[in-house]
GUMAR-348937 format. One record per residue (C-alpha): residue in three letters; x negated, y negated, z. Coordinates in steps of 0.02 Angstrom, whole numbers, padded with zeros to 5 digits, always signed. Layout:
BEGIN
ALAXYZ
...
***
This chain:
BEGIN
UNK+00000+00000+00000
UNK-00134-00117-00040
UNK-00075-00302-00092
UNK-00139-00471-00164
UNK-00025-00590-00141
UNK+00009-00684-00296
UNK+00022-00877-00339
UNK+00148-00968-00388
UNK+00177-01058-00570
UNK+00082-01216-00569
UNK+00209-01374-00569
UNK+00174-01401-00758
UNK+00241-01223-00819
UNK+00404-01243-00688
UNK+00435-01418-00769
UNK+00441-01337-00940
UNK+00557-01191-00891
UNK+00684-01316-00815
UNK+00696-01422-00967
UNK+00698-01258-01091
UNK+00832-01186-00974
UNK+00922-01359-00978
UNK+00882-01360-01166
UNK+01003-01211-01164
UNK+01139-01268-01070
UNK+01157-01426-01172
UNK+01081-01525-01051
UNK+00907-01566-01126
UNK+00827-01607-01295
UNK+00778-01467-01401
UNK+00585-01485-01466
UNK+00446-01403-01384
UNK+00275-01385-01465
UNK+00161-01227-01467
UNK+00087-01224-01335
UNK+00244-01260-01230
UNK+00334-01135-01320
UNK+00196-00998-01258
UNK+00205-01026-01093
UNK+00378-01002-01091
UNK+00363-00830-01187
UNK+00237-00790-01056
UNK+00354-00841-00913
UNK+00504-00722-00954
UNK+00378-00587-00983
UNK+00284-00618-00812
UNK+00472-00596-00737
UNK+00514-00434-00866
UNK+00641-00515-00955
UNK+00587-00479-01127
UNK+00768-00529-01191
UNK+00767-00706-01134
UNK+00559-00688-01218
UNK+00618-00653-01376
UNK+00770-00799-01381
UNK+00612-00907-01327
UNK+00510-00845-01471
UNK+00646-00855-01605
UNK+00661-01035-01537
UNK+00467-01068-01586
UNK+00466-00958-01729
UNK+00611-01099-01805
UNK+00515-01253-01746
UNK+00341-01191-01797
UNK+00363-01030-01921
UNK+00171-01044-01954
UNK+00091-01040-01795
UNK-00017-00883-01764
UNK-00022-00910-01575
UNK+00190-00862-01568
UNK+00175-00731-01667
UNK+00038-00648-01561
UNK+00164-00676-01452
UNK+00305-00562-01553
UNK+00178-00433-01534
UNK+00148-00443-01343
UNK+00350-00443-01328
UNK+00341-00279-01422
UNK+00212-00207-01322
UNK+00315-00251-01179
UNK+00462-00171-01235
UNK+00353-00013-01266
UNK+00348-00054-01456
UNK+00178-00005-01483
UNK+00169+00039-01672
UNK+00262-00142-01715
UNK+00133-00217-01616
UNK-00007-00149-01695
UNK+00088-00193-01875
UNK+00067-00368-01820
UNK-00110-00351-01730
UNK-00198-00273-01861
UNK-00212-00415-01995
UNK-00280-00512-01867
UNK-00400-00405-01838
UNK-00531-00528-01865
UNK-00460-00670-01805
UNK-00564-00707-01656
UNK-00444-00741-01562
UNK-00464-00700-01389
UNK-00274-00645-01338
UNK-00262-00535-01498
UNK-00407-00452-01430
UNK-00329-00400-01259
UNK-00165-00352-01365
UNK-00276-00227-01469
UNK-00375-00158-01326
UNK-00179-00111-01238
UNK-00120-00072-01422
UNK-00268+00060-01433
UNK-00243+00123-01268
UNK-00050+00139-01266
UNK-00082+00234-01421
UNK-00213+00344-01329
UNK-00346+00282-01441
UNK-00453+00268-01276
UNK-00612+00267-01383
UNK-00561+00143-01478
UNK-00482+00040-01346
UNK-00665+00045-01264
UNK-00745-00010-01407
UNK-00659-00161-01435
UNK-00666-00199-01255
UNK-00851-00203-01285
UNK-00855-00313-01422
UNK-00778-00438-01325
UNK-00870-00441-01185
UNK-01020-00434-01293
UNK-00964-00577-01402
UNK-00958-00690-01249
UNK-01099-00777-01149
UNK-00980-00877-01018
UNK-00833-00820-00892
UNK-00889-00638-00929
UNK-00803-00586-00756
UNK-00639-00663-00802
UNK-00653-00589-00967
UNK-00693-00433-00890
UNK-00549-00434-00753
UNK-00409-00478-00898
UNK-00479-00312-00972
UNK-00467-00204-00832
UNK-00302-00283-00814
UNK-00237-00189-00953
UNK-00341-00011-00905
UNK-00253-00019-00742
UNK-00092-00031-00834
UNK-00132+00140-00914
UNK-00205+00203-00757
UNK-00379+00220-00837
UNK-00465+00186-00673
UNK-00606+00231-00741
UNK-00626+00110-00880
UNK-00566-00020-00771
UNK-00695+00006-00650
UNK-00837-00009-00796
UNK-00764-00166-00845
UNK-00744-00247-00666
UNK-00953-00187-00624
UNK-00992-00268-00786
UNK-00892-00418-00733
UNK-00962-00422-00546
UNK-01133-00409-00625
UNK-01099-00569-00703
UNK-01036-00656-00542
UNK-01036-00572-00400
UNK-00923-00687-00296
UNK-00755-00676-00396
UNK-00618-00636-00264
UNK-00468-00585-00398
UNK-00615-00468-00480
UNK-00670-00396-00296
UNK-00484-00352-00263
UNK-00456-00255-00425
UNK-00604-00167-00384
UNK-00569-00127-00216
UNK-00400-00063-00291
UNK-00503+00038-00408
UNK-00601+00130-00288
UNK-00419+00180-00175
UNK-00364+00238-00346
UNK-00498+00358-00347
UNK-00511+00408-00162
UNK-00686+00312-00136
UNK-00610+00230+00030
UNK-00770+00197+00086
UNK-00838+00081-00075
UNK-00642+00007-00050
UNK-00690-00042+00101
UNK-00869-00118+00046
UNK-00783-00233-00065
UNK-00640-00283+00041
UNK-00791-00325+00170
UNK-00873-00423+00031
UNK-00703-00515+00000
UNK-00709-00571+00167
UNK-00871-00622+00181
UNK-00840-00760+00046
UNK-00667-00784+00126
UNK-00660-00721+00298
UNK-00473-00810+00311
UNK-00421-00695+00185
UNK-00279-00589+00291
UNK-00240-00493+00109
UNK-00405-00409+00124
UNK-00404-00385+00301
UNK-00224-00305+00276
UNK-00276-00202+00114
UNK-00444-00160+00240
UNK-00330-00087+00361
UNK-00214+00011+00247
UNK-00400+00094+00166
UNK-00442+00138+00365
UNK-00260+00218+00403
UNK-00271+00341+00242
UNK-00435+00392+00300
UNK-00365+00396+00493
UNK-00488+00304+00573
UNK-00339+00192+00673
UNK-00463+00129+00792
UNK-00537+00025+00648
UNK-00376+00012+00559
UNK-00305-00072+00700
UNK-00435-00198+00720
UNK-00407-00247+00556
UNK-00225-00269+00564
UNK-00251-00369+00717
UNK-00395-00515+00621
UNK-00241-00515+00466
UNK-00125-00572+00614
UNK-00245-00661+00684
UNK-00225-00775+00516
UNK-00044-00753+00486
UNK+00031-00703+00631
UNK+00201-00700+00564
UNK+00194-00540+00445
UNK+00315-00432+00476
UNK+00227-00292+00360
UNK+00066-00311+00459
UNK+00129-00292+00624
UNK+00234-00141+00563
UNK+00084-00063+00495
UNK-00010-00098+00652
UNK+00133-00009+00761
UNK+00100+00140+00652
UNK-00075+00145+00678
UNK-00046+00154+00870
UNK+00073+00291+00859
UNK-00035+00393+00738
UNK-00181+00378+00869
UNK-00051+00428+01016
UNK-00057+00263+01100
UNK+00132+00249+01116
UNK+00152+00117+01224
UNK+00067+00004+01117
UNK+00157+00070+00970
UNK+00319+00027+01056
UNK+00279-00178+01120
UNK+00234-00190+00931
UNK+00370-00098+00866
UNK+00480-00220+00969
UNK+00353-00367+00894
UNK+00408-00306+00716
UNK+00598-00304+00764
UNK+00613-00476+00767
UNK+00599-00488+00585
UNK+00652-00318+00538
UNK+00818-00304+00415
UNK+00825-00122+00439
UNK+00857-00100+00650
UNK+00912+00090+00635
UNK+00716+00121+00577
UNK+00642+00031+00712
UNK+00752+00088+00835
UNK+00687+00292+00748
UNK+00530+00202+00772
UNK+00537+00172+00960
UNK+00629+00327+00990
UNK+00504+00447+00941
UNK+00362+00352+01041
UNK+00469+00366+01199
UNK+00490+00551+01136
UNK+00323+00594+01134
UNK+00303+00488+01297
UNK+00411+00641+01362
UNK+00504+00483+01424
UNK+00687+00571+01334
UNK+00823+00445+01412
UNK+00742+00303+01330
UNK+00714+00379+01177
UNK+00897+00430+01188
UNK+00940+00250+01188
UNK+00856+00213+01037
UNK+00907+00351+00922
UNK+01080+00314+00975
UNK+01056+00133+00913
UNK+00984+00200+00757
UNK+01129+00303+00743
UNK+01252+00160+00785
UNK+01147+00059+00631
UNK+01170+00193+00497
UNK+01286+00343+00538
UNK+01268+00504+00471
UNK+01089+00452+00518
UNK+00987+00627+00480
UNK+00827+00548+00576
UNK+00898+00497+00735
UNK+01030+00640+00740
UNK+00897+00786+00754
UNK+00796+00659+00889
UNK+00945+00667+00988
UNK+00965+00839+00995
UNK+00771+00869+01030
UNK+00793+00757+01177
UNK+00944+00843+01237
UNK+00848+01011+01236
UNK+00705+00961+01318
UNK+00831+00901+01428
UNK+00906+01067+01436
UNK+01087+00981+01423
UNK+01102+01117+01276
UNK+01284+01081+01234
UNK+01255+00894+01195
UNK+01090+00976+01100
UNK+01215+01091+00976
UNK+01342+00953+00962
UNK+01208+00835+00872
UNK+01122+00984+00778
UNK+01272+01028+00701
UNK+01332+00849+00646
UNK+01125+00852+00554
UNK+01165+01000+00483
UNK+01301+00930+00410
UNK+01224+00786+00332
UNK+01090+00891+00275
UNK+01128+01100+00270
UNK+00950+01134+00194
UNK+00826+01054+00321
UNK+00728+01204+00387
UNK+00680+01106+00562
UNK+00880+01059+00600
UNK+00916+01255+00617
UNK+00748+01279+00713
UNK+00846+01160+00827
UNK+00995+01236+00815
UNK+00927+01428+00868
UNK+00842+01323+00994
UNK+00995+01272+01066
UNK+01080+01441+01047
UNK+00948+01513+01155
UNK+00970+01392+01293
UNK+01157+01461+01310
UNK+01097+01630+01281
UNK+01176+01672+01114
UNK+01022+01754+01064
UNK+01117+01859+00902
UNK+01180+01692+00830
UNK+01007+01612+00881
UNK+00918+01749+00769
UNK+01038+01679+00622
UNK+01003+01519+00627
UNK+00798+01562+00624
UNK+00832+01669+00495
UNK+00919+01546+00382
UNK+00770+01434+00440
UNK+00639+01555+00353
UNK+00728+01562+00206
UNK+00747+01362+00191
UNK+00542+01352+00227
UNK+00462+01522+00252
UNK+00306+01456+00295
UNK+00347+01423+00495
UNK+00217+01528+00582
UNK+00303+01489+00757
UNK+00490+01518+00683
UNK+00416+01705+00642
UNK+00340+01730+00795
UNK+00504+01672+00878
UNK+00588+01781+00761
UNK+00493+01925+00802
UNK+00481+01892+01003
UNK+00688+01926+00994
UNK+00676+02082+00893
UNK+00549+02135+01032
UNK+00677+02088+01175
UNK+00825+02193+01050
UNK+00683+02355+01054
UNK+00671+02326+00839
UNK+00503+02332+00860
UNK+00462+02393+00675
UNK+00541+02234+00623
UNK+00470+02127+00766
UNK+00304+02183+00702
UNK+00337+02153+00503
UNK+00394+01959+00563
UNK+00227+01928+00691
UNK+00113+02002+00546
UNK+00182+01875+00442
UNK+00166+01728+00541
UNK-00015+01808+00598
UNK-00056+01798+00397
UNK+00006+01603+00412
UNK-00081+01567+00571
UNK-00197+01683+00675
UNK-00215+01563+00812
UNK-00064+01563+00880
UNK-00038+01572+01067
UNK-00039+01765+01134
UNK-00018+01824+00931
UNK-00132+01962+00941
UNK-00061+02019+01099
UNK+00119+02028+01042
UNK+00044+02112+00886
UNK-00061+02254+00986
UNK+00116+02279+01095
UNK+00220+02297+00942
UNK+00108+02408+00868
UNK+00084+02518+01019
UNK+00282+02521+01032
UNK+00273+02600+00849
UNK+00132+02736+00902
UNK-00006+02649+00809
UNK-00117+02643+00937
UNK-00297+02643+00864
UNK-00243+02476+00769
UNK-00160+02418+00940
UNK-00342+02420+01030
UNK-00414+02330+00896
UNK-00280+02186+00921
UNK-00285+02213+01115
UNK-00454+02210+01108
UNK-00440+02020+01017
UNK-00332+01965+01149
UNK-00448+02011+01287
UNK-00570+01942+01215
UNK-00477+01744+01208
UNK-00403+01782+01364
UNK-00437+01889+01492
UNK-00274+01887+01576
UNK-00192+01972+01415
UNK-00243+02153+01480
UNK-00142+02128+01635
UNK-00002+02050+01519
UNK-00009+02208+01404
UNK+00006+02343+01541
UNK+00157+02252+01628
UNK+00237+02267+01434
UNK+00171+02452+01404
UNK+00138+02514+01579
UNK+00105+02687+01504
UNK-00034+02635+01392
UNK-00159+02701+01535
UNK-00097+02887+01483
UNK-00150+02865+01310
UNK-00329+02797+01346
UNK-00316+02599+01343
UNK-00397+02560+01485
***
């Protein structure tokens, strides 16, 4: 989610657009020369309205039928509206021209077209052909590689263009950009370092800084980050949000939650904040307050999957099972195929001791997601408890095969599989067991007190 912010149209260019718009409701005089007539082309297109770019364009076309300059311009509206062979009908005779905007057209024309080599070459020329404002030059042609997410061209273009001038800030945040595109965080973060160092005010590169630091989960730094863009701009809502996530992600929850209430000041959308605060004060283990705030999400937005399935996690590890299956079942309803929502709802089951429906509902949860390594196990444990053991052992081999860690897995194996008769493959998982915890020998005899008859100990 890295961002530039961008600037507005100078005064000039808005004065034209109000007197062309004016123009068109009657209200102004209708003669604009070339140049103005561009720059209102350009306009609609900037705002990717290539309708009211063409009216524009017929408009100049009328007042000024041979100016080259509009009808480079027909050829940019067709590229915009994905008209790339028209484009290039109009490009190509001016092949020669010189002129520097027919030169970006042909370098997109070429690469729309997937005539990368091409594209490249041209791009070359260009650069070549100059001796002044190469990194502006270079940064409107990676412009147009970025647009074709050719990252990799783009990135040749904006080193060429740094080269030149090593202190262009538009250039250093492409680049920067470049690099996330790519996964090199750490160059990402190099440039957004250089950025500030020319402009240490620059709370778009501390921002863009922070976002490189979350995706590679270093919140510490991340954090610090957010906190010198707010520093500059304290009122950023996105900022402060972003900063609320990085404390949760690192398991600092209160500070997630006085931010989280920091960023609900400007927030539009109060049912996610209130999800937001909720699960915080759920992992706080802190469930009546995180109650609160799920139920304000769900007051927000009903049929709210989110804060419906927090509820009903709360309510079990409040053990108020009842409430716990009320909520489950109005999640399931909103959404029949979520995996986790029938975890809860076996959960649930369980704590009222309806352990045959319970098994349903984690077998409907394997077959929504089938890789749940502690659903199995779960499975498997009430198959033990029902003396199935064959089938108890089929559904703890399968979660073993998606997780071997698991707590006590190799014990609950070597039981099930000396409940079967296999017992040479039983020592070898006992043996396992003993050996991550010595307690599990004790644990195994109380489950198969008779294993000392058939040479287990």
């Amino acid at each position: 989610m890295s961002r530039k912010l961008t600037y507005p149209v100078d005064d000039e260019a808005n004065e034209i657009i109000k007197r062309y718009e004016s123009f068109l409701e009657g209200k102004a005089p209708g003669y604009f020369d070339v140049e103005e007539l561009e720059a209102i082309v350009d306009y609609y297109l900037r705002k990717g309205k290539t309708t009211d770019s063409s009216r524009a364009l017929e408009l100049g076309l009328k007042l000024h039928p041979a100016s080259n300059e509009l009808k480079t311009k027909r050829a940019k509206i067709y590229l915009a509206s994905g008209e790339t062979q028209k484009a290039m009908h109009i490009l190509e005779p001016m092949n020669h021209s010189g002129d520097y905007e027919v030169q970006l057209l042909r370098i997109e024309a070429l690469s729309r077209s997937s005539r990368y080599k091409e594209a490249r070459m041209v791009a070359d020329m260009l650069v070549a052909s100059e001796s002044e404002d190469i990194d502006n030059i270079c940064l409107d042609i990676a412009f147009i590689f970025i647009s074709q997410f050719d990252f990799e061209s783009a990135l040749h273009f904006l080193k060429t263009g740094d080269a030149f001038f090593n202190k262009n800030i538009d250039l250093l945040y492409e680049l920067a950009f470049c690099y996330e595109q790519i996964s090199d965080n750490q160059l990402a973060i190099e440039t957004y370092n250089r950025i500030i160092n020319i402009d240490s005010y620059s709370s778009e590169a501390w921002f863009n800084m922070g976002q490189v630091y979350f995706a590679e989960q270093d919140f510490a730094n991340a954090i610090n980050a957010y906190d010198f863009a707010l520093a500059i701009n304290d009122n950023d809502p996105l900022t402060t949000l972003q900063k609320a996530h990085a404390h949760f992600q690192s398991g600092e929850y209160d500070n997630a939650i006085d931010t989280y209430n920091e960023y609900a000041k400007s927030a539009i959308d109060l049912w996610q904040v209130h999800l937001f605060i909720g699960e915080s004060y759920e992992r706080l283990e802190q469930f009546d307050q995180a109650i609160e705030h799920y139920s304000a999400s769900l007051k927000e937005l009903p049929d709210n999957y989110e804060a419906l399935t927090g509820l009903a996690v709360c309510y079990l590890e409040k053990e108020d099972y009842e409430k716990s299956l009320a909520y489950v079942q109005l999640a399931i309803a909103v959404d029949e195929n979520s995996a986790d929502a029938w975890v809860y709802m076996a959960e649930g089951l369980i704590g009222i001791n309806d352990i045959d429906n319970a098994l349903l509902a984690y077998l409907k949860a394997i077959t929504l997601d089938p890789n749940q390594p502690d659903t199995l196990m779960a499975i498997a444990n009430i198959c033990m408890d029902k003396m199935e053991f064959e089938t108890a052992l089929k559904y703890y081999m399968t979660a073993y095969d998606l997780d071997n860690t698991l707590e006590h897995i190799d014990l609950f194996i070597a039981v099930a599989l000396y409940k079967t008769e296999n017992y040479i493959n039983s020592k070898e998982y006992l043996k396992k067991a003993i050996e991550q915890n010595l307690d599990a020998g004790g644990l195994f005899l109380e489950l198969c007190p008779e294993a000392v008859l058939h040479g287990f100990f």
